[in-house]
Backbone bond lengths (Angstrom), bond angles and torsions (degrees), N, CA, C in turn:
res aa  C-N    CA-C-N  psi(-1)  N-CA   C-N-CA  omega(-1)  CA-C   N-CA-C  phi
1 X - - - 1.432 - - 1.516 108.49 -
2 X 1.439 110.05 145.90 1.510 110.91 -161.53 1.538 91.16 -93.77
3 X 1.201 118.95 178.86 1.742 137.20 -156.91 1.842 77.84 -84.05
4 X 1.561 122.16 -61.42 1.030 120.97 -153.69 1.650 120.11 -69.90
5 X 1.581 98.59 -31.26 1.476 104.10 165.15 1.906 120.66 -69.81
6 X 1.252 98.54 -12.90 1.715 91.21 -171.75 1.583 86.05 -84.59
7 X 1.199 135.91 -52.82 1.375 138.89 -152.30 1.781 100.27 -69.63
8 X 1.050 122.27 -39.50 1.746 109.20 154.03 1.257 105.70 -70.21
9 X 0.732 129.03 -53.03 1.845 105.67 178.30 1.231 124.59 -25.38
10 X 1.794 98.45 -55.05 1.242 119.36 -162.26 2.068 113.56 -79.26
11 X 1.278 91.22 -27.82 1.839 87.26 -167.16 1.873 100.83 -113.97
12 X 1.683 114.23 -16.99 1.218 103.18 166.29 1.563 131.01 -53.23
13 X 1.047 123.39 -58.54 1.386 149.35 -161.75 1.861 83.34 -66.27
14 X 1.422 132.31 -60.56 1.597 109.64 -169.98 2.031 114.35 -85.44
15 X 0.919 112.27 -4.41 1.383 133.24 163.64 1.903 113.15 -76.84
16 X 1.489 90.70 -31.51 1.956 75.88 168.38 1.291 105.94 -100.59
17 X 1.220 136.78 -5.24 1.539 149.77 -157.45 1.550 87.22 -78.57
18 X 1.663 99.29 -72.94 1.795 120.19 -177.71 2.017 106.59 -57.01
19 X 1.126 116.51 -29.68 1.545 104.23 161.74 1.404 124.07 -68.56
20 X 1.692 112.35 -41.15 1.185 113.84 176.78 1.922 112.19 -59.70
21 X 1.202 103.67 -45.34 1.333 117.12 -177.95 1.440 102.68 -40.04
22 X 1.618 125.09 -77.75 0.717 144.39 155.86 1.579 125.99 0.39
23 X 1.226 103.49 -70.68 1.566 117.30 164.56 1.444 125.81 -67.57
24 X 1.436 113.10 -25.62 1.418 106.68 177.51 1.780 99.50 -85.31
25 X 1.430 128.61 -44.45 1.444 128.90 -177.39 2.077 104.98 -53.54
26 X 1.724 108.93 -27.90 1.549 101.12 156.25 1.393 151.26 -41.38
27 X 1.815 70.42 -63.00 1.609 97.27 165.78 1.672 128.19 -58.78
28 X 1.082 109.13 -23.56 1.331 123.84 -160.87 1.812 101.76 -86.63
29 X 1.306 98.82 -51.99 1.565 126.28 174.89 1.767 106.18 -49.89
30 X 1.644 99.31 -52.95 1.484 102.28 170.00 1.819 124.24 -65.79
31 X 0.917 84.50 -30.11 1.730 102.15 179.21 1.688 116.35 -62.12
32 X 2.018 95.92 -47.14 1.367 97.02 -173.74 1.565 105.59 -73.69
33 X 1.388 123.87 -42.43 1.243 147.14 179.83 1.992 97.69 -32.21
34 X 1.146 102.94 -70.63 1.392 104.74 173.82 0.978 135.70 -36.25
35 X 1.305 97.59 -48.78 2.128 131.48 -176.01 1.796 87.85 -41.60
36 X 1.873 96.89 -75.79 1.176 107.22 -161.51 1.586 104.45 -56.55
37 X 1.368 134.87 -59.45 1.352 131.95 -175.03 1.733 102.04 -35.01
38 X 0.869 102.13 -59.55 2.008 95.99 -178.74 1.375 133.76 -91.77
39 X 1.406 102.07 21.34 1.467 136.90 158.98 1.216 100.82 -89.92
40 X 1.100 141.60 -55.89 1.392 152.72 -152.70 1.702 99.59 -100.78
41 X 1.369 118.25 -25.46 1.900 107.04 163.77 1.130 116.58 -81.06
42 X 1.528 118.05 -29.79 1.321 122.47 177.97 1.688 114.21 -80.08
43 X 0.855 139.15 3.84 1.414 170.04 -175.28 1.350 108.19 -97.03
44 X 1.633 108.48 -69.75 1.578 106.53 173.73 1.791 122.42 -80.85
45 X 1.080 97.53 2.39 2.001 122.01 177.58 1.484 96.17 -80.72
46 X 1.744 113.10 -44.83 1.853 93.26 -168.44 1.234 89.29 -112.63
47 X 1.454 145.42 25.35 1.191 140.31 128.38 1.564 125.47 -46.82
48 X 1.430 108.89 -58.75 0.947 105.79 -167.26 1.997 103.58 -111.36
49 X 1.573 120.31 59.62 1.354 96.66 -154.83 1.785 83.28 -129.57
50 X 1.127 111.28 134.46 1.713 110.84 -164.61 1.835 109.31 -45.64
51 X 1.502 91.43 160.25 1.265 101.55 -171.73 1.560 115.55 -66.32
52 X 1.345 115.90 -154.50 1.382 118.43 173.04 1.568 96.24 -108.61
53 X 1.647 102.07 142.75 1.337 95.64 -177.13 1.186 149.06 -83.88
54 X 2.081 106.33 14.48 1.542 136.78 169.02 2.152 84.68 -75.63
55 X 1.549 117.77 -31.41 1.546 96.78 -174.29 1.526 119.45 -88.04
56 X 1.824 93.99 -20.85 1.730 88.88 169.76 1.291 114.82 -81.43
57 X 1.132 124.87 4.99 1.570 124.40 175.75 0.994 126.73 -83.12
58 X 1.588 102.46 -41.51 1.881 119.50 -179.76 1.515 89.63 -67.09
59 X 1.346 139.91 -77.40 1.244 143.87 167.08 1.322 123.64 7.47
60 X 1.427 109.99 -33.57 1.175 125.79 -176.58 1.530 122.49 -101.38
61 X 1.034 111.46 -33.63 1.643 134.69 144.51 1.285 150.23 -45.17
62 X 1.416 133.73 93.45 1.472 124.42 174.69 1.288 120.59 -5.87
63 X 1.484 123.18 125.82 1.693 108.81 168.73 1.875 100.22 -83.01
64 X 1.003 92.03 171.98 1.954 106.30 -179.91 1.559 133.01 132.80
65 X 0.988 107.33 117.42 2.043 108.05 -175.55 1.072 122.57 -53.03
66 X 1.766 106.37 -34.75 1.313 112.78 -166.52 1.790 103.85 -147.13
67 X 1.369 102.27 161.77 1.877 92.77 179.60 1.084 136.32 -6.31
68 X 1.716 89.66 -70.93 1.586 105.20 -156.29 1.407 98.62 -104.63
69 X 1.474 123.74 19.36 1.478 112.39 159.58 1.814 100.84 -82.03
70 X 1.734 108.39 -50.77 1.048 104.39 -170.97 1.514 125.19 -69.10
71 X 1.494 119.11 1.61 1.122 119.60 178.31 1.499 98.74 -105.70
72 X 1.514 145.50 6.65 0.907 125.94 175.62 1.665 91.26 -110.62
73 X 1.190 128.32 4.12 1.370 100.61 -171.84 1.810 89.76 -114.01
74 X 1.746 117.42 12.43 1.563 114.86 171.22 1.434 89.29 -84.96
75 X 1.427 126.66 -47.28 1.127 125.54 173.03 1.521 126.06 -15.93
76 X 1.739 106.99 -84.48 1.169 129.53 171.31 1.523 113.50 -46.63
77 X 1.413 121.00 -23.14 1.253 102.14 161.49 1.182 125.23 -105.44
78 X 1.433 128.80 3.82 1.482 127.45 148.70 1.173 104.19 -63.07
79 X 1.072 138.95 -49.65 1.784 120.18 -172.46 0.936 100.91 -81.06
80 X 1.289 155.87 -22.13 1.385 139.88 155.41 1.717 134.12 -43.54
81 X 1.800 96.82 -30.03 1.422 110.63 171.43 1.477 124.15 -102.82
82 X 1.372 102.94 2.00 1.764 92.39 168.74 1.364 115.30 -104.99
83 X 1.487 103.77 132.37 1.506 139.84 -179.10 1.145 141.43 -93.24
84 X 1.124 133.77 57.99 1.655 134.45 179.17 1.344 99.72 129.35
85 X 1.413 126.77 18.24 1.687 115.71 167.43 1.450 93.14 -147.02
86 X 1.514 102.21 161.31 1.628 110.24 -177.84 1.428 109.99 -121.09
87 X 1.851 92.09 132.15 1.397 122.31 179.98 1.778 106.20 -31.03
88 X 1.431 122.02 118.98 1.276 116.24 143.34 1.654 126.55 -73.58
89 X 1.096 93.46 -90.72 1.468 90.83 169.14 1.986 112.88 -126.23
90 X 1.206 114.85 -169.26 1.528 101.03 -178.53 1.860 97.55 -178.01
91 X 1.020 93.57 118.71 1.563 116.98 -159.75 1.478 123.92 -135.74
92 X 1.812 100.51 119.99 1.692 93.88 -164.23 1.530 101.19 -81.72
93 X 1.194 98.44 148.35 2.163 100.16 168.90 1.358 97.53 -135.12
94 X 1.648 104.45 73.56 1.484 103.74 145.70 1.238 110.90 111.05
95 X 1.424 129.64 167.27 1.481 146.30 148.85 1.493 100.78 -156.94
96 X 1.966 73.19 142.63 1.998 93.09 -176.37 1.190 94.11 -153.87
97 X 1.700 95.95 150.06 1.843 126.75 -155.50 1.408 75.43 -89.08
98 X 2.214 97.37 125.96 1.231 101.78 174.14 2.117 91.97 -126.85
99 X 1.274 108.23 71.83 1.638 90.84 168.72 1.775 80.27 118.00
100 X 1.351 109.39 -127.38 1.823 145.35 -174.07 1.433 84.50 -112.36
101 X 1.173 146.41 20.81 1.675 130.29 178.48 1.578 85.11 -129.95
102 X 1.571 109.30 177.40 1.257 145.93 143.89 1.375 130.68 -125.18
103 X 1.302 121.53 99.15 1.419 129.14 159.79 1.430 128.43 -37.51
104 X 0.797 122.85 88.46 1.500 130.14 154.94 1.524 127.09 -59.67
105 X 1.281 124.89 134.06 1.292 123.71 173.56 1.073 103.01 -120.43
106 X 1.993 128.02 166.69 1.194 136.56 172.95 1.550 109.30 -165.28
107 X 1.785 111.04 132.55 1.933 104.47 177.03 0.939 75.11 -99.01
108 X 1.564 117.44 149.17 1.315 138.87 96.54 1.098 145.63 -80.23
109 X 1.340 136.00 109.85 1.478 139.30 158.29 1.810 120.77 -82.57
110 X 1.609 82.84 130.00 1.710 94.35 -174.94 1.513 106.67 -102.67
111 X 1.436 111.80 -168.29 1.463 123.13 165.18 1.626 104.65 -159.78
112 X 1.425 124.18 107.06 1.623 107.48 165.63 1.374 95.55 -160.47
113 X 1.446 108.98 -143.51 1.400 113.02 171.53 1.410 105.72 -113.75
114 X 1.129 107.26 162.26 1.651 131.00 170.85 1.640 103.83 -16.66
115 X 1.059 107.53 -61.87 1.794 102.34 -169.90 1.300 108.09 -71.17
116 X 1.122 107.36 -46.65 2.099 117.13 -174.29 1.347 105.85 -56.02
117 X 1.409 130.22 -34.18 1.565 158.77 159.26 1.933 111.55 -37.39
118 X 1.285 105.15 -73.77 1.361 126.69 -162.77 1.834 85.68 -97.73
119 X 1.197 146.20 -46.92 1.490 118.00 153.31 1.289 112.05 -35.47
120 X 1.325 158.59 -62.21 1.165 163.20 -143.30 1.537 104.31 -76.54
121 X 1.351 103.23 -64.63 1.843 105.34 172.80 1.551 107.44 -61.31
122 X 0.830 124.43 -38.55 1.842 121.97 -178.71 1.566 99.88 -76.39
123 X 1.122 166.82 -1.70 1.644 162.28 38.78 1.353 97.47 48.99
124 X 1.574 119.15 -98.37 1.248 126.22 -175.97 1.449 130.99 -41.53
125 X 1.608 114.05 -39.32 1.141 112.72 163.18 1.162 129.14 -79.81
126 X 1.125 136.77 1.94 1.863 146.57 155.14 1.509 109.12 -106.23
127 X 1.397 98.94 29.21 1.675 77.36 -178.73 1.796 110.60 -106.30
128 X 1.003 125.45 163.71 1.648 116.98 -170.17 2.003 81.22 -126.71
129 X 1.687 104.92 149.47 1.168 116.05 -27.20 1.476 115.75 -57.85
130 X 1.690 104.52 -179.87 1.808 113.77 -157.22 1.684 96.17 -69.50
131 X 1.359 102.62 148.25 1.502 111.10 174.97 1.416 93.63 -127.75
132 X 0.906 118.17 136.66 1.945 133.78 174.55 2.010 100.71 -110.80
133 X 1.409 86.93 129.91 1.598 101.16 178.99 1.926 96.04 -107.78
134 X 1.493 102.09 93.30 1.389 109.01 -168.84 1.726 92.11 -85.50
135 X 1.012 139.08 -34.17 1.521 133.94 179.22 1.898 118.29 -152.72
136 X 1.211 105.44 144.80 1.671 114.86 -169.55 1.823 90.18 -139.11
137 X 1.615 93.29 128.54 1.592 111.31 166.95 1.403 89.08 -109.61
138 X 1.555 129.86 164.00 1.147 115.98 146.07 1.730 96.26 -154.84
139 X 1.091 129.91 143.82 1.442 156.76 -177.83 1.408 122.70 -106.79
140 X 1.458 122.74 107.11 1.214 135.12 165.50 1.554 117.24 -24.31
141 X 1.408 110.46 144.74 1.440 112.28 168.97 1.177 134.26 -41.15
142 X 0.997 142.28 122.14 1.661 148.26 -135.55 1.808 86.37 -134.24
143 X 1.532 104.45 -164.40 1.477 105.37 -161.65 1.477 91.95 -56.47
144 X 1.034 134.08 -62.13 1.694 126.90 -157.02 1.278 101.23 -52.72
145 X 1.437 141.49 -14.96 1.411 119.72 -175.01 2.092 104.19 83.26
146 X 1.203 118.84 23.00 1.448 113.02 -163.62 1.361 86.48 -134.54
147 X 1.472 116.55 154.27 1.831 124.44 169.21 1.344 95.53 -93.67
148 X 1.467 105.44 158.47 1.747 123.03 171.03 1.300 91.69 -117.50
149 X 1.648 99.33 157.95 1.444 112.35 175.19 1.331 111.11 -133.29
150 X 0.774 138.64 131.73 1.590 128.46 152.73 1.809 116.88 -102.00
151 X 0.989 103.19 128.48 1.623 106.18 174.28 1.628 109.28 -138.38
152 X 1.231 90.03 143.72 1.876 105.03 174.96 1.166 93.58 -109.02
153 X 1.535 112.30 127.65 1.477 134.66 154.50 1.620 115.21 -107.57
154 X 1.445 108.15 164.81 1.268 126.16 -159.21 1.222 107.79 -173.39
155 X 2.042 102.60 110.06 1.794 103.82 160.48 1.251 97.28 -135.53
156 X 1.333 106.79 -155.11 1.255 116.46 -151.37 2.017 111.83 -137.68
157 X 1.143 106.38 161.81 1.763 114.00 -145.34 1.958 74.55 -152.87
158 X 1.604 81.89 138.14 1.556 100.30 164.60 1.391 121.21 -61.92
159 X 1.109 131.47 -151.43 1.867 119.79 173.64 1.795 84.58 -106.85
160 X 1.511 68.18 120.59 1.927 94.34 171.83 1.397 105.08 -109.99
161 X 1.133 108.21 168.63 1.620 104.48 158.03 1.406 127.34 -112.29
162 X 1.082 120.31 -177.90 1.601 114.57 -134.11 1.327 92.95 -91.09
């Protein structure tokens, strides 16, 4: 046996051992790598994956136990959504058992200009929970030079009690 044939003999066989090694500790690395990547999509999949639709419903609904919790907290979020005109006054008239719901009513009277006005209704109508603009008066500029509005709104409250 020649010098050159023993010395492949000798260093081939642990040189493919350490490549194989090599390649399988890759593979493995690639493997886990994945694991986690689609651990982590499936993660952000039921993160962000719609609710149940007893939760998009409430969502949509007045919170409140009883009437006049839920009509003061439709309240608090009508004045929370009007924009560029100032609150006159704002006054609940009522809730009535309509079905498994409760109807809520609410006036508001505004004062601004045209845009501060129609910002306010464009507010109300995207606002969650749903607000319904069941009627709008509105009146030309008077001494201040400003329009008034009056609008009746109306949403809705789970069955509260009275």
């Amino acid at each position: 046996m020649t010098l050159r044939r023993a010395l492949i003999l000798l260093l081939v066989p642990p040189g493919l051992a350490v490549l194989l090694a090599l390649g399988a500790l890759w593979a493995a690395a690639v493997l886990t790598f994945d694991a986690d990547a689609a651990q982590a999509r499936l993660q952000a999949a039921l993160d962000h994956r719609p609710a149940e639709p007893v939760v998009q419903a409430a969502a949509l609904l007045v919170p409140g136990a009883t009437a006049g919790l839920a009509a003061s907290a439709l309240q608090a979020r009508v004045l929370a959504l009007v924009q560029g005109a100032e609150v006159q006054q704002i006054e609940s008239r009522g809730a009535e058992a309509e079905g498994a719901l409760t109807r809520l009513r609410v006036n508001l009277r505004l004062s601004g200009d045209e845009a501060g006005i129609m910002q306010t209704l464009i507010a109300l109508e995207a606002a969650e929970p749903l607000i319904f603009v069941d009627a709008l008066r509105a009146s030309g500029p008077g001494d201040t030079g400003r329009l008034a509005a009056e609008i009746d709104l109306s949403a809705f409250a789970g069955k509260v009690a009275p």
